[in-house]
C-alpha positions in Angstrom: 9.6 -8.8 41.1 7.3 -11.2 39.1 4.5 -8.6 39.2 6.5 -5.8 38.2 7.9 -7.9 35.0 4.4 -8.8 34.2 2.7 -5.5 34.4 5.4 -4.0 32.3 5.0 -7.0 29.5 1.4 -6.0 29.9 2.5 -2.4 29.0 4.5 -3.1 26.6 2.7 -5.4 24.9 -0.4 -2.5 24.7 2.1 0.0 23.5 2.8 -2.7 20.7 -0.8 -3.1 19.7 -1.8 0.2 19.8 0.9 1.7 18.1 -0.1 -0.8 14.9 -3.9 1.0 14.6 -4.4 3.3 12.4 -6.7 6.5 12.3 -9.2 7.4 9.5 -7.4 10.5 8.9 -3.9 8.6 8.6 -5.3 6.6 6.1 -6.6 8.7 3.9 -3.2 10.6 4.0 -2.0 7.5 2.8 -4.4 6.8 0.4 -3.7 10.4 -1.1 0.1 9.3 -1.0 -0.3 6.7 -2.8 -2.8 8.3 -5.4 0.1 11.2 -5.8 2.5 8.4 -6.4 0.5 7.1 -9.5 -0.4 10.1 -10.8 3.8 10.7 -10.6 4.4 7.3 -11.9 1.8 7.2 -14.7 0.8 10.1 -15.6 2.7 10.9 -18.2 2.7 7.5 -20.0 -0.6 8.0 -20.1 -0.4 11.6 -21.5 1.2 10.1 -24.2 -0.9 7.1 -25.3 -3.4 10.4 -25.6 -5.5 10.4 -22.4 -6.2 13.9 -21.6 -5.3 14.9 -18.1 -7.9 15.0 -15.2 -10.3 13.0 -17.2 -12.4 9.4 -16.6 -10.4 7.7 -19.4 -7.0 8.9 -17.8 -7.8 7.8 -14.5 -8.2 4.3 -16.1 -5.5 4.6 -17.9 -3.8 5.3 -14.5 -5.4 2.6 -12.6 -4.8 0.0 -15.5 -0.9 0.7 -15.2 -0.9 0.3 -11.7 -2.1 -2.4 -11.6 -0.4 -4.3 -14.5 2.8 -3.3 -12.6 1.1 -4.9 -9.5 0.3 -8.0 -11.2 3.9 -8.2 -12.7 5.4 -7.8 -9.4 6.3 -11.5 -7.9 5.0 -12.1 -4.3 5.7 -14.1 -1.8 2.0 -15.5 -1.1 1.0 -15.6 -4.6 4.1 -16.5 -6.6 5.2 -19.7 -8.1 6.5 -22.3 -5.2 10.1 -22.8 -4.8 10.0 -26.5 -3.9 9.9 -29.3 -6.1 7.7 -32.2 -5.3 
């Protein structure tokens, strides 16, 4: 029984790793996600500060938002500490 319970921990421990890797292809479908996303998010706030649509500026324009946002958004590794010395 102890060899049984062992190869399946081995199993299922494999299963667990593998199942975390990612393909090229999958992350480029998530990279084009999340380039969707801003272009959903920010597009049209940047439309109106007068960047035209598809262009270098707008892109920046994009990029800049996002990451403003990003930088505004607290985090639990980069935040302030919640203790008190």
């Amino acid at each position: 029984m102890k060899i049984a319970a062992r190869i399946l921990i081995g199993v299922t421990s494999m299963t667990v790793m593998l199942a975390g890797c990612t393909t090229p292809a999958e992350q480029a479908a998530q990279a084009e996600r999340d380039v969707d996303r801003m272009v959903q998010i920010y597009g049209p706030a940047c439309q109106k500060l007068g960047f035209k649509t598809g262009t270098d500026p707008w892109r920046n324009c994009l990029i800049g938002l996002s990451q403003r946002d990003a930088a505004a958004t607290p985090n639990a590794f980069y935040g302030p500490p919640y203790w008190r010395y």
